[in-house]
N, C-alpha and C positions, 0 to 999 in steps of 0.2 A: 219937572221940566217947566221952566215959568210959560206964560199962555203966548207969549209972542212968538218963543221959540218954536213952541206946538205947533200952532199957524204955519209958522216958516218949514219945519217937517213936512205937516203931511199935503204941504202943495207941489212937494217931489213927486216925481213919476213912479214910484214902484216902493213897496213895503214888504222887505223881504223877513222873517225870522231866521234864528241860529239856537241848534241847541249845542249847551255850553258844558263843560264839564271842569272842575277844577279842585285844586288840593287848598283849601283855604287857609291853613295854618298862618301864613307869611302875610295876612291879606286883614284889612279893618274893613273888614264884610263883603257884600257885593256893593251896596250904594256910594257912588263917586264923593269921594273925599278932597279937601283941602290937602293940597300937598303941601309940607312932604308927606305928610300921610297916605297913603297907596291902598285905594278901593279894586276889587278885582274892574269892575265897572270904568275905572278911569285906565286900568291896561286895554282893555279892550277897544273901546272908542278912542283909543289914540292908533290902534294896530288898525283899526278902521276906517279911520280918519286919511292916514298915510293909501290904505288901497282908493279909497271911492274921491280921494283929492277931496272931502268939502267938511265941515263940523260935520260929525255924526255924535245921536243924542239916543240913548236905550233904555227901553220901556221892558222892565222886566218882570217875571211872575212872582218874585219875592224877595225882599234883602235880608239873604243871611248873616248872621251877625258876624262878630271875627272869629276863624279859625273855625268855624262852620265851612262845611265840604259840598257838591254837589256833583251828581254826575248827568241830571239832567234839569239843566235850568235852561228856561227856553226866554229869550230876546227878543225884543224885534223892534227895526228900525227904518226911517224912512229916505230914500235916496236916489240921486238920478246917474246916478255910477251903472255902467252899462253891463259890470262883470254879470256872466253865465251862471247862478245859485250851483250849478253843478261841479263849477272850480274852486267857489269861495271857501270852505274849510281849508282846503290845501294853501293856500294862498294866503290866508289870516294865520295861520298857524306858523306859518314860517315869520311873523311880528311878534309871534307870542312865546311867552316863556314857558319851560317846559308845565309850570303847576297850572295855565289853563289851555285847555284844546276843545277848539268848537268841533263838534263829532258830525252834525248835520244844519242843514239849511235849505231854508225855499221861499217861494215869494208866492204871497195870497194878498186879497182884496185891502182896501183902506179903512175897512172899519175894525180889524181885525187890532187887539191889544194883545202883549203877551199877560197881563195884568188883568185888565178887565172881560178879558173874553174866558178866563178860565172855569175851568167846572169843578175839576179835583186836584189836590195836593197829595205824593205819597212822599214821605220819610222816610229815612232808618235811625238806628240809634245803634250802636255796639257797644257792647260792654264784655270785660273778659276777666273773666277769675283771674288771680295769680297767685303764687308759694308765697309768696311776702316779698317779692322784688319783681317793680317792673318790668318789662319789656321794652328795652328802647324803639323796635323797628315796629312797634306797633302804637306808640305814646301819641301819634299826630291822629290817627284812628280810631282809637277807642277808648272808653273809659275805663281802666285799670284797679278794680277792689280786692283786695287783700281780704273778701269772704265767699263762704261757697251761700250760692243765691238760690231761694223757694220755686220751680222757678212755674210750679204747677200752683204756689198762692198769687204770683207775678199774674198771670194768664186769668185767673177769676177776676183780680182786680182790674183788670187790663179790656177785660167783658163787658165792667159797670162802663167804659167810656163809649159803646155801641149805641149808634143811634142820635138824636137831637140832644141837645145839653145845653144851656148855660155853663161856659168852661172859665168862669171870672174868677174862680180859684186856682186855675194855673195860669193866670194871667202876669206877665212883670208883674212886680214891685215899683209902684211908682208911674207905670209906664203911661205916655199918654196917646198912644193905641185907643181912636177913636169908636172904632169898628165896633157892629155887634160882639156882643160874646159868646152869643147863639151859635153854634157850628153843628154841622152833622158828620159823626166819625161812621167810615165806611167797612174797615178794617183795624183792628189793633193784635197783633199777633206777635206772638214771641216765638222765636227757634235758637233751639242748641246746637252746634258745633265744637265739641270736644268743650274748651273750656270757652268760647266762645258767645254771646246770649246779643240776637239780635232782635230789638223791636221791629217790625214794619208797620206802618201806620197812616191810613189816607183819609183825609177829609175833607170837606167843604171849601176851609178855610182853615186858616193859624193863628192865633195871639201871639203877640210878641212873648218869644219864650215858651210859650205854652209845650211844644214836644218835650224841652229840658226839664219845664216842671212836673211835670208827666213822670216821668224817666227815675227822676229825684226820690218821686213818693213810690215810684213800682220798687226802687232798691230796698229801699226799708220795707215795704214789705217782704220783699225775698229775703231781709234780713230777719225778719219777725219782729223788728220794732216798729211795723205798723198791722193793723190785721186787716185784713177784706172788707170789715164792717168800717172800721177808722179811715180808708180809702174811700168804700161809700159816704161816710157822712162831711169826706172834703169835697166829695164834689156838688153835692146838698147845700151846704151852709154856701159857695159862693165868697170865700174870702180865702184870700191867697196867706195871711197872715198866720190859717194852720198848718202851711207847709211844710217842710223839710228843704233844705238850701237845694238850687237844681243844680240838675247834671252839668258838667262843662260841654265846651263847644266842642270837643275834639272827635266824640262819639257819634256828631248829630251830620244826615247826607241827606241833601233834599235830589230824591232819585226820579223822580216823574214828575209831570205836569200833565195833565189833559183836558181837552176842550170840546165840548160836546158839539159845538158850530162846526170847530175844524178840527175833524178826526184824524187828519192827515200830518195834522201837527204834535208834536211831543215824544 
């Protein structure tokens, strides 16, 4: 948001948030794009735009990349639109196309960001065995491999990322992702479901890419072409250049936010 718009935000009367949920397949990310390229971000604040009558501009906890999923991504924006927070999903919903629906909303204080006020990040990731032919009603969902996965060597390696880390080896390629690299991982857990294998995964913070390259090196090792030791020493050495290619976006759901100021949010 350039600083003048900023200004012009938050001298509105009220700063309400939304939490968002959406199928991103169809979408070049969350952050607002040039059209005709279509950012979930620019459906949104135009369906917003049309209720509160004035520009609406949103400040969000993450931009997911394209075809990256979310079922709780939480916004928030500033406005002198007098709508009740208790009608607004209904009401925004009926702008919006079926792949995004705000599920909840409310209005807190002006110092409140959905960005900078955050404390945790949770994930998922799915992945699904298959016979050797995809599944179409599943291909926008999850990542689809043609092997049976380790998935008790997955979960030891999946241990080493507990805790404080330098995570600059599943950082992009290239990426110029300013932020620390520092994060603290709170959970990284894996569950089976028939042929089903999902990560769940919360932390501090994200690199750009970091869950996918994550994901990438957990396969190979459920493949055995990486070992638990070869996983620890990727996250040691600090260079992304010992990876293995990461997972696609199709797998990846940013499912929580939470804020330790405002528990009432996410």
């Amino acid at each position: 948001m350039k600083p003048e718009h900023k200004e012009m935000m938050k001298a509105r009367s009220r700063n309400l948030w939304l939490r968002v949920a959406y199928d991103g397949t169809d979408y070049h990310g969350f952050q607002r794009q040039i059209p005709p390229v279509t950012a979930v971000q620019n459906v949104l604040e135009e369906a917003l735009g049309k209720i509160c009558g004035e520009l609406i501009e949103l400040t969000a906890s993450g931009r997911t990349d394209a075809g990256v999923h979310a079922r709780g991504q939480i916004v928030n924006f500033f406005t002198d639109s007098t709508i009740p927070v208790d009608r607004l999903p209904a009401v925004v919903n009926r702008f919006l196309p079926g792949s995004i629906v705000v599920t909840g909303a409310g209005e807190t204080d002006d110092r409140f960001s959905a960005l900078h006020s955050l404390h945790n990040k949770t994930y998922s990731y799915r992945l699904t065995e298959t016979d050797g032919y995809a599944d179409p009603f599943r291909c926008r969902y999850s990542w689809q491999i043609d092997s049976r996965l380790d998935m008790s060597l997955m979960q030891q390696a999946a241990d080493l990322l507990l805790g404080e880390h330098d995570f600059s080896s599943f950082r992009a390629t290239g990426s110029n992702d300013n932020g620390s690299p520092v994060k603290t991982v709170y959970t990284a857990e894996l569950t089976r479901q028939g042929n089903d294998i999902e990560l769940r995964i919360a932390a501090s913070g994200f690199l750009y890419h970091m869950v996918r390259n994550i994901v990438g090196a957990l396969v190979k090792v459920g493949e055995g072409r990486l070992t638990v030791e070869d996983f620890a020493a990727v996250i040691a050495a600090k260079d992304r250049n010992l990876l293995p290619p990461m997972a696609p976006a199709s797998g990846l759901c940013m499912e929580r936010v939470t804020y330790r100021d405002y528990p009432e949010i996410g």
